[in-house]
C-alpha positions in Angstrom: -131.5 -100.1 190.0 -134.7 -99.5 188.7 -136.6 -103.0 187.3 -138.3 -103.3 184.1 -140.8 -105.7 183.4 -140.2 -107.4 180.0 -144.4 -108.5 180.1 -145.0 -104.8 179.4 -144.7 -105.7 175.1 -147.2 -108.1 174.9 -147.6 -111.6 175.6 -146.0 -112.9 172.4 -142.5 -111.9 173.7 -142.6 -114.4 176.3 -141.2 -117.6 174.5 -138.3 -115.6 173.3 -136.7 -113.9 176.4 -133.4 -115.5 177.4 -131.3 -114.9 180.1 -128.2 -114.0 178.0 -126.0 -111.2 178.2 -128.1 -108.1 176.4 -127.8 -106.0 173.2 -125.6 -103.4 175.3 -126.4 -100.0 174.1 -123.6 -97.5 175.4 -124.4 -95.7 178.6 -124.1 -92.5 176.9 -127.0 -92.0 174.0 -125.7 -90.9 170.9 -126.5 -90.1 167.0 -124.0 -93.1 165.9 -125.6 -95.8 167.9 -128.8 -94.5 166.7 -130.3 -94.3 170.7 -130.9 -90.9 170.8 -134.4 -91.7 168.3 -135.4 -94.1 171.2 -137.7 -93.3 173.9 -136.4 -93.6 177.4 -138.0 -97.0 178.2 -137.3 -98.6 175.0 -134.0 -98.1 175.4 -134.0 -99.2 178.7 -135.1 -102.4 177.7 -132.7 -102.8 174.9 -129.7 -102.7 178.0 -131.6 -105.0 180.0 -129.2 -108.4 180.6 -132.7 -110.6 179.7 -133.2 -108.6 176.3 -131.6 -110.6 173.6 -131.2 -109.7 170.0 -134.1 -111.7 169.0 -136.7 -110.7 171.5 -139.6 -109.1 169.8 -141.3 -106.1 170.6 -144.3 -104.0 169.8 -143.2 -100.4 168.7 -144.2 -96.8 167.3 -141.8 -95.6 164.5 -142.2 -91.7 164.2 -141.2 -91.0 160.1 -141.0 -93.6 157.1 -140.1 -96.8 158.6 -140.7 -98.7 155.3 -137.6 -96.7 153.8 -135.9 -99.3 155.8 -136.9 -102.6 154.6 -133.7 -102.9 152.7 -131.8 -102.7 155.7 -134.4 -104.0 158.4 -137.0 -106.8 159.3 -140.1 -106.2 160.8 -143.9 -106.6 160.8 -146.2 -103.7 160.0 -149.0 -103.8 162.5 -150.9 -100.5 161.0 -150.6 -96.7 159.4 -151.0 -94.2 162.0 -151.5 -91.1 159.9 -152.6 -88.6 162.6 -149.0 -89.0 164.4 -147.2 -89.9 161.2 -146.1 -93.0 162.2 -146.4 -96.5 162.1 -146.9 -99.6 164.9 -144.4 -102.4 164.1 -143.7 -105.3 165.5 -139.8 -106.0 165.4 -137.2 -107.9 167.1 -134.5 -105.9 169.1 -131.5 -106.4 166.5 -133.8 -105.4 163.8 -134.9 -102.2 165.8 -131.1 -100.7 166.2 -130.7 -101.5 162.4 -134.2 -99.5 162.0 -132.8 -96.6 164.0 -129.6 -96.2 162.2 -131.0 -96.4 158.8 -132.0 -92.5 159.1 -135.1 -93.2 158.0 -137.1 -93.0 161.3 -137.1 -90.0 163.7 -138.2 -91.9 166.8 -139.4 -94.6 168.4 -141.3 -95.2 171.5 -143.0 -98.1 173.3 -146.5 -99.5 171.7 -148.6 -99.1 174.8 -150.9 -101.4 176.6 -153.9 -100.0 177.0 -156.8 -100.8 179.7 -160.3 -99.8 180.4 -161.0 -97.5 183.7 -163.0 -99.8 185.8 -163.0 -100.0 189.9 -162.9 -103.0 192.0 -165.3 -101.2 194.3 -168.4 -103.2 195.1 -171.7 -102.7 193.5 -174.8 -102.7 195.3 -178.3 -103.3 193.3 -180.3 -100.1 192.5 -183.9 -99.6 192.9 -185.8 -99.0 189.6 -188.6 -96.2 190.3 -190.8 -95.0 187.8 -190.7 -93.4 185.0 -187.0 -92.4 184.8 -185.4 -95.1 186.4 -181.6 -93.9 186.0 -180.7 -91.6 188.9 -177.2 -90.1 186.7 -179.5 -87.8 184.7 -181.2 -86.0 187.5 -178.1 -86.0 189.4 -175.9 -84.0 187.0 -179.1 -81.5 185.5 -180.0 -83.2 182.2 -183.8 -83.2 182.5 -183.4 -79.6 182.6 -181.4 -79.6 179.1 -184.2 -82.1 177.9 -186.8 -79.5 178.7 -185.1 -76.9 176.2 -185.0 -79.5 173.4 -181.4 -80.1 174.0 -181.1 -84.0 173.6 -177.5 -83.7 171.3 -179.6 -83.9 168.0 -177.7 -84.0 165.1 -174.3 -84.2 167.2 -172.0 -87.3 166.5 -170.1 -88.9 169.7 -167.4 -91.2 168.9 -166.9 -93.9 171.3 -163.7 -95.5 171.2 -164.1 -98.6 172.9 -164.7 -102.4 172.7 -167.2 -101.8 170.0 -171.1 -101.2 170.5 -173.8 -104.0 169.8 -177.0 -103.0 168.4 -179.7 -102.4 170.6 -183.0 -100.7 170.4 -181.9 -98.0 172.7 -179.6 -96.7 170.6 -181.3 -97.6 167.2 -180.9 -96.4 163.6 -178.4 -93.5 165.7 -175.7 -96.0 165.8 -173.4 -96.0 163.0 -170.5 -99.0 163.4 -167.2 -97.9 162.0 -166.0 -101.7 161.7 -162.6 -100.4 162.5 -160.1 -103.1 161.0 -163.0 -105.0 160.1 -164.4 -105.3 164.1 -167.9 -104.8 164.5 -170.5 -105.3 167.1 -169.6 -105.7 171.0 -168.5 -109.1 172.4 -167.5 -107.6 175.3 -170.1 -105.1 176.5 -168.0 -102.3 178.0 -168.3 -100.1 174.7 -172.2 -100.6 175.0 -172.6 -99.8 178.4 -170.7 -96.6 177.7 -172.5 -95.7 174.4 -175.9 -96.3 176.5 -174.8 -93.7 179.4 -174.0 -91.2 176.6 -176.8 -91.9 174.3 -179.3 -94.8 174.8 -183.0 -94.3 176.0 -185.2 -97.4 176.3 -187.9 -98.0 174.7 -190.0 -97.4 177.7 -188.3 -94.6 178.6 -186.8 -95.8 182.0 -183.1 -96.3 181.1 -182.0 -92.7 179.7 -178.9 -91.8 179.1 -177.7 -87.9 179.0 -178.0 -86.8 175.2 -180.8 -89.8 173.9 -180.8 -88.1 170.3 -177.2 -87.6 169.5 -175.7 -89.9 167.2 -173.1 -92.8 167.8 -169.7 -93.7 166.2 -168.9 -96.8 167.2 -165.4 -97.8 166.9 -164.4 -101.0 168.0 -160.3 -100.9 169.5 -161.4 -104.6 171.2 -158.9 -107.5 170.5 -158.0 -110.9 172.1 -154.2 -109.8 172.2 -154.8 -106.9 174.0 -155.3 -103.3 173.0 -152.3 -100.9 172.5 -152.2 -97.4 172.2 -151.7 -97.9 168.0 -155.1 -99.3 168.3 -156.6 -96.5 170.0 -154.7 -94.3 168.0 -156.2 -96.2 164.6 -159.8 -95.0 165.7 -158.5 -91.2 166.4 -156.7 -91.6 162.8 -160.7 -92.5 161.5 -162.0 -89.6 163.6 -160.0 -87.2 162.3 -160.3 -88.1 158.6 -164.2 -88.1 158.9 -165.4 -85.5 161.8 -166.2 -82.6 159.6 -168.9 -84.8 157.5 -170.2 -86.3 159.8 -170.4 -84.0 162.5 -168.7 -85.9 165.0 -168.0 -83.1 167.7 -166.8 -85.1 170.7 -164.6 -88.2 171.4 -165.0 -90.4 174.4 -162.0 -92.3 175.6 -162.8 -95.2 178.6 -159.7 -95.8 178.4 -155.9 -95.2 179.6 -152.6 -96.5 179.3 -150.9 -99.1 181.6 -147.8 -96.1 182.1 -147.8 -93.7 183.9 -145.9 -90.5 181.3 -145.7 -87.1 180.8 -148.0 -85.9 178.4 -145.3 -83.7 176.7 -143.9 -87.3 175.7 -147.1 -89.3 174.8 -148.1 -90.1 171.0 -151.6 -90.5 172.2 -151.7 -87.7 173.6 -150.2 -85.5 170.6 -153.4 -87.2 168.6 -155.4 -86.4 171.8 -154.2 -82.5 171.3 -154.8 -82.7 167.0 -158.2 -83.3 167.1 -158.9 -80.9 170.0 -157.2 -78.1 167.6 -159.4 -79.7 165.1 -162.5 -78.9 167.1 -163.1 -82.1 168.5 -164.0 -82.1 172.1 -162.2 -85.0 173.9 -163.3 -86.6 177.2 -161.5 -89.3 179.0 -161.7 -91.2 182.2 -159.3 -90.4 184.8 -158.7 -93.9 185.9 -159.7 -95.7 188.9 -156.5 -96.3 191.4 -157.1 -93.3 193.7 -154.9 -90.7 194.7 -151.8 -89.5 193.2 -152.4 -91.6 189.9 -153.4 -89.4 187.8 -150.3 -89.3 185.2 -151.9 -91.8 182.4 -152.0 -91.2 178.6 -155.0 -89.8 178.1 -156.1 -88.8 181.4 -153.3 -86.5 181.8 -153.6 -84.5 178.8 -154.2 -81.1 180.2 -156.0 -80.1 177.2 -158.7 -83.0 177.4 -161.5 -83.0 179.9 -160.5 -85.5 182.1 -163.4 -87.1 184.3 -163.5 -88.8 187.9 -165.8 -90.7 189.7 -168.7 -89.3 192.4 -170.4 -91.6 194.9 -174.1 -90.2 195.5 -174.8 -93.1 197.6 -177.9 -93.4 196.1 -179.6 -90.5 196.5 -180.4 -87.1 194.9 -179.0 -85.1 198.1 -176.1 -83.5 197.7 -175.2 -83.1 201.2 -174.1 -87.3 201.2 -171.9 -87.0 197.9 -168.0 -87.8 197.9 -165.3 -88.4 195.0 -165.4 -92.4 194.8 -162.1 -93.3 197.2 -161.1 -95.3 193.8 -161.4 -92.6 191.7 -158.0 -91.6 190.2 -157.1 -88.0 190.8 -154.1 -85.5 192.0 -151.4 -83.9 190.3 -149.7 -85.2 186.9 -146.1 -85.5 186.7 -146.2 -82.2 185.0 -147.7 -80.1 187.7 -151.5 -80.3 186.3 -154.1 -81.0 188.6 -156.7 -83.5 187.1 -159.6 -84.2 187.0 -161.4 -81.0 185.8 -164.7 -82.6 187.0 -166.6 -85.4 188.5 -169.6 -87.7 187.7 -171.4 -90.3 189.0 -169.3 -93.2 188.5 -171.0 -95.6 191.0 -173.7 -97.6 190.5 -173.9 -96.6 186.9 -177.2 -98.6 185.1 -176.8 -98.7 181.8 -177.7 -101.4 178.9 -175.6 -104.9 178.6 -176.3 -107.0 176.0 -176.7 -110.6 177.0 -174.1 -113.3 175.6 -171.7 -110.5 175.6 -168.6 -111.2 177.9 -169.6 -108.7 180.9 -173.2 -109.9 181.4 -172.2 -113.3 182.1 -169.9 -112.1 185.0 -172.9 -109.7 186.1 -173.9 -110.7 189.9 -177.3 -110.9 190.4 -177.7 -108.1 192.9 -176.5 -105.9 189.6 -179.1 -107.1 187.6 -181.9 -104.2 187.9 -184.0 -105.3 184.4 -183.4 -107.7 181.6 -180.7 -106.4 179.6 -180.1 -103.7 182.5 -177.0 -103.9 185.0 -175.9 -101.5 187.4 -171.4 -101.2 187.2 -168.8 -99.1 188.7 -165.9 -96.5 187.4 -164.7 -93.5 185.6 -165.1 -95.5 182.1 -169.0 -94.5 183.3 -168.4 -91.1 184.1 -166.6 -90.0 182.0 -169.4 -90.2 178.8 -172.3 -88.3 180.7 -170.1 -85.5 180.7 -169.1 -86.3 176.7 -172.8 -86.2 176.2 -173.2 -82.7 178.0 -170.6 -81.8 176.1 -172.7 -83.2 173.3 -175.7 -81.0 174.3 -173.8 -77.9 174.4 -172.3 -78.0 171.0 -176.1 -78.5 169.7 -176.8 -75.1 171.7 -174.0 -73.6 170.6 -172.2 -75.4 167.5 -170.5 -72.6 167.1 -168.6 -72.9 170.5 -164.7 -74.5 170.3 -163.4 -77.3 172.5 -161.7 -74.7 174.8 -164.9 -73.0 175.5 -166.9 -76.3 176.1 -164.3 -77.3 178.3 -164.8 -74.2 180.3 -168.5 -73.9 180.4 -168.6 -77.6 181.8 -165.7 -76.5 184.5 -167.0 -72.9 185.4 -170.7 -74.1 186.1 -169.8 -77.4 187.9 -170.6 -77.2 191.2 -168.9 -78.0 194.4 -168.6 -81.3 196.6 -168.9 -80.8 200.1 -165.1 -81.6 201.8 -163.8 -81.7 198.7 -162.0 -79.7 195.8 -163.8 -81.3 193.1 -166.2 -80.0 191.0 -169.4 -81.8 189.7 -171.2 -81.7 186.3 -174.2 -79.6 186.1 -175.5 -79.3 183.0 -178.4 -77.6 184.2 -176.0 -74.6 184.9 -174.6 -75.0 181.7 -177.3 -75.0 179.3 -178.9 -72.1 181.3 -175.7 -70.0 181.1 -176.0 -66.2 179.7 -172.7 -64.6 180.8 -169.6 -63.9 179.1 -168.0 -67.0 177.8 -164.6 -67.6 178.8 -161.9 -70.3 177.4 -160.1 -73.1 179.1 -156.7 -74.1 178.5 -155.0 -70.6 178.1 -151.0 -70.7 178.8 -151.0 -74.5 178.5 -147.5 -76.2 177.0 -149.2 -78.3 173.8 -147.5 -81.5 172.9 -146.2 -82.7 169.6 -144.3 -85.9 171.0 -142.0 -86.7 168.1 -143.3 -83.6 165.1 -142.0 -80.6 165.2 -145.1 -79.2 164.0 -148.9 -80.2 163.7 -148.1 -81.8 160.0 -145.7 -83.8 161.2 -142.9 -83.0 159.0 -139.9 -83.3 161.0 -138.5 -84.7 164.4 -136.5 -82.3 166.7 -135.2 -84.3 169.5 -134.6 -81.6 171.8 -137.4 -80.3 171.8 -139.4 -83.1 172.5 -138.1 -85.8 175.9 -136.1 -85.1 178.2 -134.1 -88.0 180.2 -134.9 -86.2 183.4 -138.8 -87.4 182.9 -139.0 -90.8 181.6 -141.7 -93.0 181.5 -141.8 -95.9 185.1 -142.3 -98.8 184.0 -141.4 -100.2 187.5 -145.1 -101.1 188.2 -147.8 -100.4 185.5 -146.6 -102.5 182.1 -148.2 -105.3 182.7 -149.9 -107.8 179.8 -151.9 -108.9 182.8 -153.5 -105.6 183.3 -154.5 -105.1 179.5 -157.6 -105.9 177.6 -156.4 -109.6 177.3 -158.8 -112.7 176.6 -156.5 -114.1 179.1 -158.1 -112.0 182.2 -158.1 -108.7 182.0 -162.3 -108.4 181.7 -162.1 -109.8 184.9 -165.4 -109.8 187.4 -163.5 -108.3 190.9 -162.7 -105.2 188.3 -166.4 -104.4 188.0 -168.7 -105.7 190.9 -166.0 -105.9 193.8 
């Protein structure tokens, strides 16, 4: 019997799981029970013996959940337009009622969500003069610098845990205040936002596109982030791309589940704004091979983006994929990442009083205000910055052929099948352009069509490739004031 861990919706369930005899769905899923609009794992929890009428969970209703309030209870968290749907929090007697009503299409689980960090160890770097970040030379940027590519006029929206104003990112930082959540208390969304974008004011700390503009949208909150959240920002995205020029996404940031991506919200909004010309980048993770299969990392349209160790050094010859860094074959036969980047020993800016720099080790610490971390949540926006840099050489170029120029002109690690950035290739490209993604299955988990109009259930999930929640929905894992920022996750 497969075992489902009940911490998986959220810490406030706790106090109100009791070991009584569950709400006993029939085996068999059917339209009069109302099951067959459920997603695999939620109704999986509805038969579990320790799942009581009462016990409340935190959902995504595909269709017009508020056409039920006659009929149902439940708490609206938030509008998720790009997906049409809406994240509700609702107990599990209220939730069959929901289903039955015929006024929702489908439900599925309200993911947690957790940064892409490594508990790999972290060893101080040397600070050489004048540019003292080794990422930039490593994956070609000077060379795009040289040209007068530095992503002007470009937006990048990082969805993260915010972005605190700092002097290396200056008047190019525009905060969103998402849900009315501004600045960075944490400091993982400004790290990432200075290894797209920052340059100090000295010039030492550079980060790969130092002139493209930032959107920062803050998904950061004490009772952990869910996949609505993150889904929220890509609802903002989409609304305002087109004025404001906002040509890439970056996402440090995955689901606790592992899932197909044909049956992953997050990934359908992943797949909208990349028809919408939005380039999306997302970390692939960081729990080594074979673990690939997490919403958004697995989205075969999305660049997805592992970690390289360069041990230091600008030869090539001593560079491997970071034994941490998640990659291998998604449940649906696609092999991710697409490329690599240096993901260890990352220097970027950390804003003092923020929740990171006080767990910062001392070794890490390479100037004031300047730390040197670990993971793909680091790699992952150098290559959303070259992306960055190539739409300002060619904004005429779609996501599909960005994706491929990046891919094509990577070049190879030594021993290995991966393929690093080199945006030195890129920029200097002259050939005939090709286009990624061709043949690919796209996902609309839950619409029938790109509007969202309607649900078609069979053409949507499939029992035969549900979601395990056996090991990865865990509250403990998410980004949870509790102790999910935790110091082993970062320096080792």
């Amino acid at each position: 019997m497969r075992r489902i861990s009940l911490r998986r919706w959220g810490w406030w369930s706790v106090p109100l799981l009791v070991l009584v005899v569950g709400l006993g769905l029939p085996a068999t899923a059917g339209a009069a029970s109302g099951s067959d609009k459920l997603d695999p794992s939620v109704r999986a929890l509805l038969r579990s013996p320790l799942t009581t009428p009462w016990t409340r969970l935190r959902v995504i209703s595909i269709g017009d959940a508020e056409a039920a309030r006659d009929v149902a209870t439940f708490k609206h968290n938030r509008d998720l337009k790009l997906v049409n749907a809406d994240s509700l929090t609702i107990s599990a007697g209220e939730l069959l009622k929901l289903v039955r009503s015929g006024s929702v299409d489908f439900v599925t689980a309200d993911a947690p969500v957790e940064a892409t960090l490594s508990g790999s160890s972290v060893t101080s770097v040397t600070a050489t003069s004048p540019l003292a970040t080794l990422y930039p030379k490593v994956i070609g940027a000077p060379e795009a610098w040289s040209r007068g590519l530095r992503g002007n006029g470009v937006g990048i929206a990082v969805v993260d845990s915010g972005i605190a104003s700092t002097p290396d990112l200056g008047s190019r930082l525009v905060d969103v205040a998402l849900g009315g959540r501004s600045g960075d208390t944490v400091g993982h969304g400004t790290f990432v936002a200075g290894v797209a974008a920052g340059e100090s004011v000295d010039g030492r700390y550079v980060g790969i596109a130092p002139a493209a503009k930032v959107f920062a949208l803050n998904v950061s909150r004490q009772a952990g982030v869910y996949s609505s959240d993150v889904l929220a920002a890509l609802d903002w995205v989409y609304a305002n791309h087109s004025a404001n020029n906002i040509r890439v996404v970056n996402l440090s940031l995955n689901e606790a589940v592992t899932s197909s991506y044909l049956r992953s919200v997050l990934d359908t909004a992943v797949e909208r704004l990349w028809r919408a010309g939005v380039v999306v980048v997302v970390s692939s993770g960081n729990s080594g091979l074979n673990s690939i299969s997490h919403a958004p990392a697995n989205d075969p349209f999305a660049i997805s983006v592992g970690a390289l160790d360069v041990n230091a050094t600008l030869d090539t010859g001593d560079d491997a994929v970071a034994g941490w860094s998640s990659r291998g074959r998604t449940v649906d036969g696609i092999d991710k990442p697409e490329v690599v980047a240096p993901g260890r020993q990352i220097v970027s800016t950390l804003p003092t009083g923020t929740s990171l720099s006080a767990l910062a080790p001392l070794a890490n610490l390479v100037a004031p205000g300047y730390v040197a971390m670990n993971g793909t949540s680091f790699a992952a926006p150098q290559v959303a910055a070259a992306a960055a840099i190539v739409l300002q050489q060619h904004p005429e170029y779609t996501p599909d052929q960005v994706k491929w120029l990046l891919s094509d002109k990577a070049r190879s690690v030594s021993g290995s099948g991966a393929r690093v950035l080199d945006l030195a290739a890129a920029v200097s490209f002259t050939g005939t352009l090709g286009a990624a993604n061709r043949g690919l299955t796209p996902t609309s988990y839950g619409l029938v069509d790109s509007t969202g109009a309607s649900f078609d259930a069979a053409a949507t999930w499939d029992a035969a490739a549900t979601w395990d929640a056996a090991a990865t929905w865990d509250a403990a894992a998410t980004w949870d004031a509790a102790g999910t920022w935790d110091a082993f996750e970062y320096w080792g």
